[in-house]
Backbone as CSV, one residue per row, in Angstrom:
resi,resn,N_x,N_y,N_z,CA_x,CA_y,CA_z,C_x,C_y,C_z
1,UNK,104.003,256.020,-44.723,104.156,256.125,-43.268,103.053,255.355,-42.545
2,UNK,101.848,255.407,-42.899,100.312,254.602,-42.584,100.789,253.368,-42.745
3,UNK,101.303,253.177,-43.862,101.595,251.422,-43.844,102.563,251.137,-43.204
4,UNK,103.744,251.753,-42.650,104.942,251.285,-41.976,104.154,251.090,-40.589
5,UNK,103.226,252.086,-40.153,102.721,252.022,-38.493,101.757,251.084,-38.534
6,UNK,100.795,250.752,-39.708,100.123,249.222,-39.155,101.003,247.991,-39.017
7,UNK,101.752,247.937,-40.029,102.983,246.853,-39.897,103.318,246.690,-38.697
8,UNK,103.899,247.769,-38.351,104.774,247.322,-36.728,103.853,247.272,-35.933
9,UNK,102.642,247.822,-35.653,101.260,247.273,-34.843,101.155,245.920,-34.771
10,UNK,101.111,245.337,-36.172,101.196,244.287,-36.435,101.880,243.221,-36.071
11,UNK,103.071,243.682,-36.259,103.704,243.040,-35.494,104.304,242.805,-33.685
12,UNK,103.903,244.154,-33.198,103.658,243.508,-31.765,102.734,243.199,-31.103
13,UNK,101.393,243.069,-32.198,100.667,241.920,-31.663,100.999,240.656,-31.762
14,UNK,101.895,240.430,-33.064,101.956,239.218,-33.421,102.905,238.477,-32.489
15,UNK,104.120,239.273,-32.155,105.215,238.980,-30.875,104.340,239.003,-29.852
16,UNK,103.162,239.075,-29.243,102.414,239.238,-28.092,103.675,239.937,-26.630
17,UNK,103.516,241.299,-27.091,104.221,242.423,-26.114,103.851,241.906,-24.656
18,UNK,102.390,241.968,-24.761,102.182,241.574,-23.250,102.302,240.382,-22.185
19,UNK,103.175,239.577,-23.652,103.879,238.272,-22.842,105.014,239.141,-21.952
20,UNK,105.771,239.704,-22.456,107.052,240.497,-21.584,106.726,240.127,-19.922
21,UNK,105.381,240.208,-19.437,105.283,239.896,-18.121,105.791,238.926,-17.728
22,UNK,106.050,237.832,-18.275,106.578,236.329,-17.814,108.301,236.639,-17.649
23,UNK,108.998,236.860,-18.348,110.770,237.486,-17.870,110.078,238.344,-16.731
24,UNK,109.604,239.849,-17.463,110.444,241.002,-16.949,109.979,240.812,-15.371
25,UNK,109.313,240.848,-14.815,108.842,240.724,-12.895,110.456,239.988,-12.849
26,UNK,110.796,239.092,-13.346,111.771,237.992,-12.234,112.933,238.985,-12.605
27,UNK,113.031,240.278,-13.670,114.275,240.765,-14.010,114.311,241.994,-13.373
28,UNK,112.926,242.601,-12.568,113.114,243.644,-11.976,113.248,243.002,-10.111
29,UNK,112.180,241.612,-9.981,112.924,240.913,-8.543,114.409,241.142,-8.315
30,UNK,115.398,240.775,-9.094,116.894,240.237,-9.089,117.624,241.643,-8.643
31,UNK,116.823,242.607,-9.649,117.577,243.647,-9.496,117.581,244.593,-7.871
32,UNK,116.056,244.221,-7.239,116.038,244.551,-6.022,116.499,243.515,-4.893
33,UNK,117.087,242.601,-5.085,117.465,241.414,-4.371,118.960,242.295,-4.648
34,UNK,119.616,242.129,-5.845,120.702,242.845,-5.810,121.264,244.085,-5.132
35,UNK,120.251,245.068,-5.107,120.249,246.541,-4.517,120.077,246.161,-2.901
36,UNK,119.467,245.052,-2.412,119.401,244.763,-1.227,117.984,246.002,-0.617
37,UNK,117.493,246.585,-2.013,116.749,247.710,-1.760,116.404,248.091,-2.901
38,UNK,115.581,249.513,-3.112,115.756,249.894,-4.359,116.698,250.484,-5.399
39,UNK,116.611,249.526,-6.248,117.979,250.195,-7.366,117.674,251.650,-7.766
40,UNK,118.639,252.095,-8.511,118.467,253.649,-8.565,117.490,253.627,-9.839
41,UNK,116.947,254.261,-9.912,115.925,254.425,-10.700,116.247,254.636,-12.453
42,UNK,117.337,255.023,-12.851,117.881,255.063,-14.601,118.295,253.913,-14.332
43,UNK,118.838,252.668,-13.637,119.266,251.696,-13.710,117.835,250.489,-14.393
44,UNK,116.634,250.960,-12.984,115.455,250.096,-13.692,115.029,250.579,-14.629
45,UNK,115.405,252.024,-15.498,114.527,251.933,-16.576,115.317,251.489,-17.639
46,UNK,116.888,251.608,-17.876,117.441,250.710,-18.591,117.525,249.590,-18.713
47,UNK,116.991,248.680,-17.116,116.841,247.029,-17.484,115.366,246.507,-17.919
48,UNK,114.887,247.966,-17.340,113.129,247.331,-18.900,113.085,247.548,-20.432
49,UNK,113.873,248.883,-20.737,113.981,248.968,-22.184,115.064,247.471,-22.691
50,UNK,116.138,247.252,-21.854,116.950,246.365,-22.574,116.064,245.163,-22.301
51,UNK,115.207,244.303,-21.513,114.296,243.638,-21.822,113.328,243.924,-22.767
52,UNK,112.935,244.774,-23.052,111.818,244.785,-24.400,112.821,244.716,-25.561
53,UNK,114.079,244.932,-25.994,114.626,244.840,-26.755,114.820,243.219,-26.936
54,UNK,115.255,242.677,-25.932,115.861,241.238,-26.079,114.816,240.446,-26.702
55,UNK,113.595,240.579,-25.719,112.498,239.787,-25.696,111.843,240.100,-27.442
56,UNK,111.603,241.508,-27.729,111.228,241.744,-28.984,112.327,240.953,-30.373
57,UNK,113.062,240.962,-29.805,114.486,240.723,-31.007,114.447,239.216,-31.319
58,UNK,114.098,238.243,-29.785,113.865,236.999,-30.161,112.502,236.855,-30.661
59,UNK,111.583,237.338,-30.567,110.373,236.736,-31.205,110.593,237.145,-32.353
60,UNK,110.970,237.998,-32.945,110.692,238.598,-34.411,112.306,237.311,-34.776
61,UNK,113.334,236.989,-34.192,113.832,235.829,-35.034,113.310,234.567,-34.904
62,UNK,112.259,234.327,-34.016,111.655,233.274,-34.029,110.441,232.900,-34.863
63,UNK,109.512,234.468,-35.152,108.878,234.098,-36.186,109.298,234.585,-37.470
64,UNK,110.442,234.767,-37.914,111.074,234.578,-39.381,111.505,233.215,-39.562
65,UNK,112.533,232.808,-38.586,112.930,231.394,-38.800,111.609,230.127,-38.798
66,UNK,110.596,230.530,-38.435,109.808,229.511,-38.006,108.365,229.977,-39.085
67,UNK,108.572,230.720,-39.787,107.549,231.091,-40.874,106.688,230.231,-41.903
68,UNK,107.424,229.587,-42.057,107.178,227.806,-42.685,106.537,227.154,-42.315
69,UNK,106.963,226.444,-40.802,106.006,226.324,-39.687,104.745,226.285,-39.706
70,UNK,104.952,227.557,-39.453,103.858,228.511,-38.722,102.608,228.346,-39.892
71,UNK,102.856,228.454,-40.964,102.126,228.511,-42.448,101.411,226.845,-42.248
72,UNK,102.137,225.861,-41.733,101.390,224.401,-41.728,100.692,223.957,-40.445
73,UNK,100.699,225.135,-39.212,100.360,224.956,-38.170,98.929,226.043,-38.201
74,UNK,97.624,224.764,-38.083,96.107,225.543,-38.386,96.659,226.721,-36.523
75,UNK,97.212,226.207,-35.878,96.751,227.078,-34.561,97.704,228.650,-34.863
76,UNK,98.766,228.075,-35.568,99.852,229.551,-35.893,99.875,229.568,-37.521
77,UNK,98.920,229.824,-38.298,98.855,229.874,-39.803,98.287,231.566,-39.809
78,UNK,98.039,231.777,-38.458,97.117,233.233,-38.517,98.410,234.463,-38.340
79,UNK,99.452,234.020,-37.970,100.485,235.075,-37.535,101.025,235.624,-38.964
80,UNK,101.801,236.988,-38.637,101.999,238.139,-39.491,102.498,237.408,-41.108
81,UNK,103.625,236.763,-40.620,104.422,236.555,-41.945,103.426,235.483,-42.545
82,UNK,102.524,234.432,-41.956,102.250,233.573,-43.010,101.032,234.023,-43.133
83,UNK,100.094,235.079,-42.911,98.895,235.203,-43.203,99.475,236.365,-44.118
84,UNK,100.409,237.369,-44.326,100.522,237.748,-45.046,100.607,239.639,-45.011
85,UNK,100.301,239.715,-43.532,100.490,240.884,-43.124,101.572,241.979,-42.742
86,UNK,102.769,241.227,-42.474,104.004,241.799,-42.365,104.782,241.362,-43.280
87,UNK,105.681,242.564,-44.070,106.822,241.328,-45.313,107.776,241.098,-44.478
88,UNK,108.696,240.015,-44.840,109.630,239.617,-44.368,111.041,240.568,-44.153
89,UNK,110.803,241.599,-45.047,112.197,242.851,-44.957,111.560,243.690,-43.776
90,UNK,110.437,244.385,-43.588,109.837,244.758,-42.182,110.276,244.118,-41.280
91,UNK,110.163,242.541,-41.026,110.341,241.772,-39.851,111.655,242.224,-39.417
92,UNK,112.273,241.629,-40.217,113.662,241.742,-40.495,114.252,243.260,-39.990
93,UNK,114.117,243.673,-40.408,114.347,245.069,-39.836,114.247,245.577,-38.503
94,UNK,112.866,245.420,-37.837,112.418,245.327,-36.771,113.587,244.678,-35.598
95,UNK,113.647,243.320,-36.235,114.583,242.449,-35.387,115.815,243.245,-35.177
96,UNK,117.003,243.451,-36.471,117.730,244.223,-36.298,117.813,245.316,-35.060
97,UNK,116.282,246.308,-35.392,116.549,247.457,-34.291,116.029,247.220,-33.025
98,UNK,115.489,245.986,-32.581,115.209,245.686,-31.551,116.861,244.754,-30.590
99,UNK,117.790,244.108,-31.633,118.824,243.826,-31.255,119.565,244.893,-30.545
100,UNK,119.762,246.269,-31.831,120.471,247.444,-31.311,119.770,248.059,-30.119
101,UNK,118.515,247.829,-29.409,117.972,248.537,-28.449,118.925,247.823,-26.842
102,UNK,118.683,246.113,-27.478,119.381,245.846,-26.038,120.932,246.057,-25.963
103,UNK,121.171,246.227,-27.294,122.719,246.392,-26.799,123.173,248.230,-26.456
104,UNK,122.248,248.539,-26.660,122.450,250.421,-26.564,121.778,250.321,-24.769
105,UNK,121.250,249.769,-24.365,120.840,250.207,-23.244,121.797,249.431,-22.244
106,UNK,122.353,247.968,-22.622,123.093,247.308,-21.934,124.456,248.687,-21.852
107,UNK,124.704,249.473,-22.737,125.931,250.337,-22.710,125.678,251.182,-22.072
108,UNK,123.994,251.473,-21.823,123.458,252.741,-20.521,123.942,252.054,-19.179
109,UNK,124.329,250.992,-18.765,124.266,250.517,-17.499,125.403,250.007,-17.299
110,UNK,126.129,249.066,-18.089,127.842,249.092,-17.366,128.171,248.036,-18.562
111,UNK,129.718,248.242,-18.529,130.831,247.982,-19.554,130.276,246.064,-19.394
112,UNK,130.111,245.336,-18.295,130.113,243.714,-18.178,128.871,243.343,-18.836
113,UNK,127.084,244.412,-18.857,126.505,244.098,-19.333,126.337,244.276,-20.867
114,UNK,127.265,244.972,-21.265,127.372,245.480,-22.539,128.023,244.340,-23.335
115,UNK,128.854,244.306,-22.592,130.383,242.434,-23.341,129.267,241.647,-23.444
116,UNK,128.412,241.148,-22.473,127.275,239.764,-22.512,126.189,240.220,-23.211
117,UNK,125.955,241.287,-23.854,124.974,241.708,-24.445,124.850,240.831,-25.690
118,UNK,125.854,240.628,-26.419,125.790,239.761,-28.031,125.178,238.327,-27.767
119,UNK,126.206,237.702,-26.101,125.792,236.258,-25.732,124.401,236.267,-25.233
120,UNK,123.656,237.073,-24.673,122.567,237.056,-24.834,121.617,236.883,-26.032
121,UNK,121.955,237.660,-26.941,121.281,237.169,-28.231,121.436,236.058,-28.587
122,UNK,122.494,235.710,-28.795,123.193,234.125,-29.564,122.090,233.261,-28.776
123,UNK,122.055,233.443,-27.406,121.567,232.757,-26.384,119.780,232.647,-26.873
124,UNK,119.021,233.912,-26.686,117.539,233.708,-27.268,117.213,233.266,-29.046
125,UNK,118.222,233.621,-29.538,118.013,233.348,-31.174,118.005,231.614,-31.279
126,UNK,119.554,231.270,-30.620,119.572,230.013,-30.700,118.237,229.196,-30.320
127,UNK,117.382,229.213,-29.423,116.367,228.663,-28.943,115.249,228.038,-30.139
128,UNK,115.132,229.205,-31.126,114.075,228.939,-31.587,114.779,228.074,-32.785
129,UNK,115.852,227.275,-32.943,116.021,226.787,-33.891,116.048,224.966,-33.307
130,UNK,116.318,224.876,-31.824,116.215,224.065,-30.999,115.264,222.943,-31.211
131,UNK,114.447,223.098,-31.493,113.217,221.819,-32.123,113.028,221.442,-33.231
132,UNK,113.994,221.563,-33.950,114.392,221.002,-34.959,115.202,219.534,-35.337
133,UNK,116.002,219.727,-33.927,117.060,218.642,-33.555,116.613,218.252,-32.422
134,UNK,116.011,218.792,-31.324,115.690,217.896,-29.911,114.490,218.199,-28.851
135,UNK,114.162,217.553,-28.269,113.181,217.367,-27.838,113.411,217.986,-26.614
136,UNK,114.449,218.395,-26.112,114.917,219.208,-24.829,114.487,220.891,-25.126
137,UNK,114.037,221.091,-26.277,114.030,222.686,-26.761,113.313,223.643,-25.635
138,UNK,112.820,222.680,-25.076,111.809,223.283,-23.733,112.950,223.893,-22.391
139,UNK,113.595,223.009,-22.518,115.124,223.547,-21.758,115.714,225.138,-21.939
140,UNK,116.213,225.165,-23.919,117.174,225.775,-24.265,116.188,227.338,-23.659
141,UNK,114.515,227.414,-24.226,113.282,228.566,-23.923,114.124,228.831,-22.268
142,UNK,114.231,227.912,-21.164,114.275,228.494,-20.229,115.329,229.179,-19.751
143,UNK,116.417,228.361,-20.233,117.802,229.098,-20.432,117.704,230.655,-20.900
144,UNK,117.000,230.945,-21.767,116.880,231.907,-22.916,116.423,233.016,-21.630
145,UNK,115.206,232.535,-21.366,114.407,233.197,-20.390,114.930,233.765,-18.817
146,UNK,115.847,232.620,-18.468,116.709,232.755,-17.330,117.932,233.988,-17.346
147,UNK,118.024,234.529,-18.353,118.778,235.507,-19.072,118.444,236.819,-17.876
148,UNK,116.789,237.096,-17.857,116.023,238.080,-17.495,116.822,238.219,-15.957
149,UNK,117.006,237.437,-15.030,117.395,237.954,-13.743,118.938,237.780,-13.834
150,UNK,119.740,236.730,-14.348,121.055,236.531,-14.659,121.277,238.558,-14.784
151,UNK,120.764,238.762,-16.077,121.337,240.113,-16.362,121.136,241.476,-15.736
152,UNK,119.674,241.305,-15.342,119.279,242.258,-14.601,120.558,242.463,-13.159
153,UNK,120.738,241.401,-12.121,121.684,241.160,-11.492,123.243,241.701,-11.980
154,UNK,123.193,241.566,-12.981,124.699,242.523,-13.785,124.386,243.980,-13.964
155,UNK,123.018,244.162,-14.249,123.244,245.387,-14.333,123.634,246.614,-12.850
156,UNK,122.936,245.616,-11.498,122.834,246.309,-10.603,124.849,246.486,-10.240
157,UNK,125.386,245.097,-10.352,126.268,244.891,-9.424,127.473,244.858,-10.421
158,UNK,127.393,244.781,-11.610,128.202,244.204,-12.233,129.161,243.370,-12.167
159,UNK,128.593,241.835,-12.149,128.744,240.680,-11.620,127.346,239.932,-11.966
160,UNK,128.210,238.654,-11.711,127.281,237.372,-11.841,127.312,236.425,-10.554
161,UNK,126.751,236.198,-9.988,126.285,235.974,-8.423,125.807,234.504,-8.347
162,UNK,125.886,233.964,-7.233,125.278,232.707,-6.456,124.029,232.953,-6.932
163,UNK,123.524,233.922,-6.505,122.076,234.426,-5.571,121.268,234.644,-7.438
164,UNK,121.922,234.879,-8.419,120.871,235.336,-9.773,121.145,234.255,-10.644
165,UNK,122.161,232.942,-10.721,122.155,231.834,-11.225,121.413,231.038,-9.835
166,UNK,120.852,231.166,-8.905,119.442,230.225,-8.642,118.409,230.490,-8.538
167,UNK,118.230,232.136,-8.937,117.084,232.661,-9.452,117.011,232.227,-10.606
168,UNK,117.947,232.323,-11.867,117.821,231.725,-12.878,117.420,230.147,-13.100
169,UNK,118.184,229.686,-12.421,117.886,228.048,-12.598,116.089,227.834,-11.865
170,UNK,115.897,229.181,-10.969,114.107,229.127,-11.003,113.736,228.917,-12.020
171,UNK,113.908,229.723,-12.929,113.381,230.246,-13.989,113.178,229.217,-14.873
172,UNK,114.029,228.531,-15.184,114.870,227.369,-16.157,113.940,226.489,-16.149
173,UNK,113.732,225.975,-14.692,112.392,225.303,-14.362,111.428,225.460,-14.628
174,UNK,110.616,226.627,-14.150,109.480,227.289,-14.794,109.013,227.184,-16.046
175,UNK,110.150,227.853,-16.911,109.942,227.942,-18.019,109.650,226.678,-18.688
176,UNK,110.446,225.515,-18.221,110.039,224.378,-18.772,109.080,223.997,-18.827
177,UNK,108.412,223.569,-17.474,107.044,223.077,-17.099,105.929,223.559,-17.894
178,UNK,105.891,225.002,-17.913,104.565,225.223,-18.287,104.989,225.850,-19.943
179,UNK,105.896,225.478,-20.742,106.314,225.183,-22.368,105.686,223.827,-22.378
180,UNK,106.280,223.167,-21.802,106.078,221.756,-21.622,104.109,221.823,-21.802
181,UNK,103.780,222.017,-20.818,102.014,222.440,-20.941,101.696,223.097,-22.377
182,UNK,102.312,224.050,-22.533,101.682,224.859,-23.967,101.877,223.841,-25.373
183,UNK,103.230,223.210,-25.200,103.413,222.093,-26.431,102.420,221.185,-26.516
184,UNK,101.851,221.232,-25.684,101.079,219.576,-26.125,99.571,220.290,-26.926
185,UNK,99.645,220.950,-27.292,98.644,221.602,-27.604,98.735,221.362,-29.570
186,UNK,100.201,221.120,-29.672,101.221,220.729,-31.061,101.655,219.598,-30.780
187,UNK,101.239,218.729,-30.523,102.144,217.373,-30.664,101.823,216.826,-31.998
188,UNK,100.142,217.074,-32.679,99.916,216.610,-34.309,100.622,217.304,-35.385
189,UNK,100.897,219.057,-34.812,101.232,219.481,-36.255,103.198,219.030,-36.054
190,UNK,103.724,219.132,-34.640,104.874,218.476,-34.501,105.187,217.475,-35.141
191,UNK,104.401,216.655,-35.102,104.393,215.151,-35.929,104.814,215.180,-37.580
192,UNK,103.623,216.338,-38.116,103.762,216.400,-39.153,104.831,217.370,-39.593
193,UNK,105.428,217.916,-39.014,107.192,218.952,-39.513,107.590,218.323,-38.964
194,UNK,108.136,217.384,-38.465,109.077,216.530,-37.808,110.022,217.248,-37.345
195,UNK,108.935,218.158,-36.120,109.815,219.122,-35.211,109.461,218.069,-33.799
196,UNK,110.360,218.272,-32.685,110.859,218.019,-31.752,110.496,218.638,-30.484
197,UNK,109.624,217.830,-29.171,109.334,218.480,-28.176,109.096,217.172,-26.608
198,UNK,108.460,217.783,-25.954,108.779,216.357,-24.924,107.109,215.650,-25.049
199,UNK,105.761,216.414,-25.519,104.883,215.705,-25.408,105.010,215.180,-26.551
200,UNK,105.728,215.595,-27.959,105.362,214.727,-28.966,106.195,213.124,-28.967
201,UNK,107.351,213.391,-27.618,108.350,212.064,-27.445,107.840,211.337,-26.933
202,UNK,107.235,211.242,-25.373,106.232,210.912,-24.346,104.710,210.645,-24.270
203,UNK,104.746,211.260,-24.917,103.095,211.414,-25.240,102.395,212.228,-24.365
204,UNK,101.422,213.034,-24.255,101.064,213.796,-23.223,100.814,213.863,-21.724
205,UNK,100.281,212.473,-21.822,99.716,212.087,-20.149,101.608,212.305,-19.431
206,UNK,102.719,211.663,-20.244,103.819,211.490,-19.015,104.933,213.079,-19.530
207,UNK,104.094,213.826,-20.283,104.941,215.195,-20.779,104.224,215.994,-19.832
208,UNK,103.050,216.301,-19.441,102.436,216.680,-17.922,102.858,216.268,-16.892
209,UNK,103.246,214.893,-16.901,103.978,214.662,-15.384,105.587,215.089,-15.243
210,UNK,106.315,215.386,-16.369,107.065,215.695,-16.370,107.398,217.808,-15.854
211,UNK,106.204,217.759,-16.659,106.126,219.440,-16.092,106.068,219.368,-14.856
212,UNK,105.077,218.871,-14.339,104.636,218.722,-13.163,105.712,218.639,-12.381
213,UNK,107.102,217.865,-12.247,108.203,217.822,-11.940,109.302,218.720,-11.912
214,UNK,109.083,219.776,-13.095,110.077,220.640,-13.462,109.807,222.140,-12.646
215,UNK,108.070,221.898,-12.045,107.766,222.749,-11.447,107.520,222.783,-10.142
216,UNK,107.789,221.407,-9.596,108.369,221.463,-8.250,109.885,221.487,-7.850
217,UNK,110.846,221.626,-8.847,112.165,221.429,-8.882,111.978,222.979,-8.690
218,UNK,111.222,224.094,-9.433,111.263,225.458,-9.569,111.070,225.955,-8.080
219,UNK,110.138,225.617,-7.160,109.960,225.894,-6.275,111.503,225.452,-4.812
220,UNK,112.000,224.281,-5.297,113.192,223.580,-4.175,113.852,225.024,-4.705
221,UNK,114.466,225.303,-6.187,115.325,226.558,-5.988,114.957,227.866,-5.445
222,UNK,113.504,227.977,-5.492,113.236,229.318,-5.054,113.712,229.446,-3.398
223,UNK,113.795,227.858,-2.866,113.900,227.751,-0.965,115.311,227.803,-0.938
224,UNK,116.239,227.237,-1.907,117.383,227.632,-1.869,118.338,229.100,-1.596
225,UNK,117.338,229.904,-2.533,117.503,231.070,-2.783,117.874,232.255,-1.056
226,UNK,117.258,231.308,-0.216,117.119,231.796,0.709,118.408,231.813,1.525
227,UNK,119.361,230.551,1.165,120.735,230.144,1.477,121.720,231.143,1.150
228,UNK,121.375,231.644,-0.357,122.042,232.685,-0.763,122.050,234.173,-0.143
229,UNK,120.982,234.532,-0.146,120.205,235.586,-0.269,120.028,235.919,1.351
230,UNK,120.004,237.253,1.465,118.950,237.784,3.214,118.047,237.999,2.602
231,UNK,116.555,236.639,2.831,115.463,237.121,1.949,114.295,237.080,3.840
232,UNK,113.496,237.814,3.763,112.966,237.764,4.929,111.609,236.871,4.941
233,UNK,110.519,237.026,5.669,109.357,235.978,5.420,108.018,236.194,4.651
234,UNK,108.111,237.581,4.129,107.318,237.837,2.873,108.182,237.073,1.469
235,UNK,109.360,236.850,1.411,109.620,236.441,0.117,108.956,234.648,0.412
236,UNK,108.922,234.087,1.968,108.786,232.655,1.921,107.296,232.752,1.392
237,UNK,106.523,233.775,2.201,104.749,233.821,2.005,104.771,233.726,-0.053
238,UNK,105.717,234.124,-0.309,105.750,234.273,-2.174,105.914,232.817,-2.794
239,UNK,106.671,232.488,-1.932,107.268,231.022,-2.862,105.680,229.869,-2.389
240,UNK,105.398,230.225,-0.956,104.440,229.499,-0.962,103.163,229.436,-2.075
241,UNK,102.940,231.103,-2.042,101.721,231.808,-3.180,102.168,231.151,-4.527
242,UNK,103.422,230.923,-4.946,104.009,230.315,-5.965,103.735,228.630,-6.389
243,UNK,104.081,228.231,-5.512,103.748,226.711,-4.815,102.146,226.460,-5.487
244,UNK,100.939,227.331,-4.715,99.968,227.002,-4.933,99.556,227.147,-6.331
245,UNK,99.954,227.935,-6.815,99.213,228.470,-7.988,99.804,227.715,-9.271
246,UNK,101.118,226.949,-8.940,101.723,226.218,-9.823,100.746,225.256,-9.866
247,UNK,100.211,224.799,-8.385,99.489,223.192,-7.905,98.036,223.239,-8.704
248,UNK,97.330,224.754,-9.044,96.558,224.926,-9.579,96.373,225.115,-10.808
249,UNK,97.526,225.737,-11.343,98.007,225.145,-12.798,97.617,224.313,-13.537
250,UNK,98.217,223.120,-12.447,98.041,222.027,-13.356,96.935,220.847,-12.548
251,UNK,96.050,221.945,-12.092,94.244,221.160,-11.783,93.520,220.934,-13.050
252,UNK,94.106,222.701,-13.617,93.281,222.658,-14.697,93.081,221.949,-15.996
253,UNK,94.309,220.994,-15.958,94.504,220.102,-16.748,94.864,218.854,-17.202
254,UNK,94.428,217.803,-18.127,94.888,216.872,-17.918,94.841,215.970,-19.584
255,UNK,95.794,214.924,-19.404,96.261,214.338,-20.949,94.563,214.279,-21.792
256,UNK,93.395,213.734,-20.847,92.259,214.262,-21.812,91.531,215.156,-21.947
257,UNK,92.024,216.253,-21.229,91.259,217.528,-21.335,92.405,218.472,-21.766
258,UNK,92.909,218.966,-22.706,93.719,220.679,-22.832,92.709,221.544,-23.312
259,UNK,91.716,222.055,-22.817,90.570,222.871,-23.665,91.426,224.385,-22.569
260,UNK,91.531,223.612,-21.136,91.940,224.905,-20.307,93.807,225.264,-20.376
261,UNK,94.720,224.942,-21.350,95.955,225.415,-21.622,96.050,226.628,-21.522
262,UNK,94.972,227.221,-21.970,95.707,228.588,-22.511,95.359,229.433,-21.135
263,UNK,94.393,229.362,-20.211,94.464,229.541,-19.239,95.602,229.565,-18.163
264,UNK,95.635,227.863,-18.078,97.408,227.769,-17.277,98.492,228.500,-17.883
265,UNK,98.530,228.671,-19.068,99.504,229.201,-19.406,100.171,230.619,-19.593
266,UNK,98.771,231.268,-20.424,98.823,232.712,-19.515,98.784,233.020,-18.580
267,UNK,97.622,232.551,-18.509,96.456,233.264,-17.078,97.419,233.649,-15.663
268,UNK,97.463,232.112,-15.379,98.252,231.308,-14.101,99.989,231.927,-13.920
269,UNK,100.320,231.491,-15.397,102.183,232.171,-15.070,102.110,233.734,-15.326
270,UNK,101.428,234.724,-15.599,101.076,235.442,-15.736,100.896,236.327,-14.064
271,UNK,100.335,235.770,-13.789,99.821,235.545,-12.281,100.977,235.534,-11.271
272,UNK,101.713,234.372,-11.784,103.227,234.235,-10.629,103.528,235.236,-10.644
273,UNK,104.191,235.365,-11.822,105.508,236.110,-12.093,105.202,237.592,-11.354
274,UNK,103.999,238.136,-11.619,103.836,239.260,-11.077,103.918,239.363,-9.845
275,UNK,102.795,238.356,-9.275,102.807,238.030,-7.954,103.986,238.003,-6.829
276,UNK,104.745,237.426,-7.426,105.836,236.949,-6.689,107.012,237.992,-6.637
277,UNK,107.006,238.801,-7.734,107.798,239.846,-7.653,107.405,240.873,-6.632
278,UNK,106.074,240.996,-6.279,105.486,241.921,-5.380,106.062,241.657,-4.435
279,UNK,105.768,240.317,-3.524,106.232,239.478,-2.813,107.641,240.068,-2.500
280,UNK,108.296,240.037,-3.744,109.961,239.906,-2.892,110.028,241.592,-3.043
281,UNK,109.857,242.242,-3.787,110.256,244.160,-3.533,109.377,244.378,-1.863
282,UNK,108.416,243.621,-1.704,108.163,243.933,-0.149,109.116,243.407,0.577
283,UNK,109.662,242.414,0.068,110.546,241.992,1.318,111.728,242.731,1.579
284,UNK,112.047,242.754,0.342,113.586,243.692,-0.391,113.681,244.847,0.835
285,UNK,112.081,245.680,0.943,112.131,247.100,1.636,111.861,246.776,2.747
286,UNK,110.875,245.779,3.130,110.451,246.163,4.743,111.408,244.662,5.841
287,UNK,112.748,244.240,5.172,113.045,243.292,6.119,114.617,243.254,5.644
């Protein structure tokens, strides 16, 4: 029993749990954009358990499939399966009951999120096999990720909306840009698995300008959003707060300096996502 509970310790350090902040804010935004207010309260706690399920289910198939990898990569040689700390039937397992979590909670909340529950998986699993074959894999992550308000939005309304496919296509963006930032950090060990990404195609200096792009495209949808949406002028004060902190992002870095990545990349999107969700549940209630 001692060894089954360090294992799974183990392993949600190794999934880094406290990434979940980067989805879940934009999946509890959608849902109060949806409610036009606050959703009922068993509704948000079923769209956080079925996010920790999703989110847990893809990392644990991302680091089985990518175990190999990970074993020739000095920056990811330290994670569970290739240092030697989790076996692969644990992982495995894990994944399994982290699958059955999102689809048991998608069945707590309504019959439409339950049907899209499988395409969701297909949807995050597929991702991590993505850089194998193309250099867009930075795409398929945001897609994956864009999932978080797409569904949340089903759970409130049951439906799929204007207003949570251009929250999503936020997302899509987002997610790119600052993947895009974290890859270049792998463009040598990329080289050497003849895996697939946009700084190892480009080279870094024009895979930064490309983020740089994907994250002002993130911001045009967030102003869109407004077309859709009755969003009032705390959600604009958000996109602005959004705006900046993207712009600061990427101060911190440049094709000859990545010492500060991991900064932008936590730190900073870390930062939005929360941020900005505040932003819009104020707006949600007081406008």
């Amino acid at each position: 029993m001692r060894g089954t509970i360090q294992q799974l310790n183990a392993i949600l350090a190794d999934i880094k749990i406290q990434h979940t902040v980067f989805a879940l804010p934009f999946a509890v935004m959608s849902a109060f954009l949806a409610a036009g207010g606050v959703p009922a309260l068993p509704t948000l706690f079923w769209i956080v358990v079925a996010m920790f399920g999703a989110r847990s289910a893809a990392m644990a198939f991302n680091r089985i499939v990518d175990a190999r990898y990970d074993r020739a990569n000095p920056r990811t040689r330290g994670r569970a399966l290739p240092a030697g700390r989790v076996s692969l039937g644990t992982y495995a397992v894990f994944l399994v009951a982290s699958s059955l979590l999102l689809i048991g909670a998608s069945a707590m909340l309504n019959r439409l999120a339950l049907y899209l529950s499988p395409l969701a998986l297909f949807i995050v699993f597929f991702y991590s096999l993505t850089k194998r074959f193309t250099s867009m894999a930075h795409v398929f992550l945001g897609l994956a990720i864009s999932a978080a308000p797409v569904g949340a939005w089903v759970a409130v309304r049951e439906e799929i909306s204007l207003t949570s496919l251009v929250l999503g296509a936020a997302v899509v963006f987002w997610l790119v840009g600052f993947d895009i930032i974290y890859a270049c950090l792998d463009v040598d060990a990329d080289e050497r698995n003849d895996l697939h990404s946009i700084p190892r195609r480009f080279g870094v200096a024009r895979a930064l300008r490309l983020a740089g792009a994907a994250h002002a495209v993130m911001v045009v949808f967030l102003l869109l959003l407004a077309v859709t949406a009755p969003v009032g002028p705390l959600y604009f004060a958000g996109v602005v707060l959004v705006a900046a902190l993207l712009g600061y992002e990427h101060s911190l870095i440049s094709h000859k300096d990545l010492s500060k990545v991991n900064i932008a990349f936590f730190n900073v999107n870390g930062l939005i996502s929360v941020l900005f969700m505040v932003f819009v549940i104020a707006d949600c209630i007081w406008f």
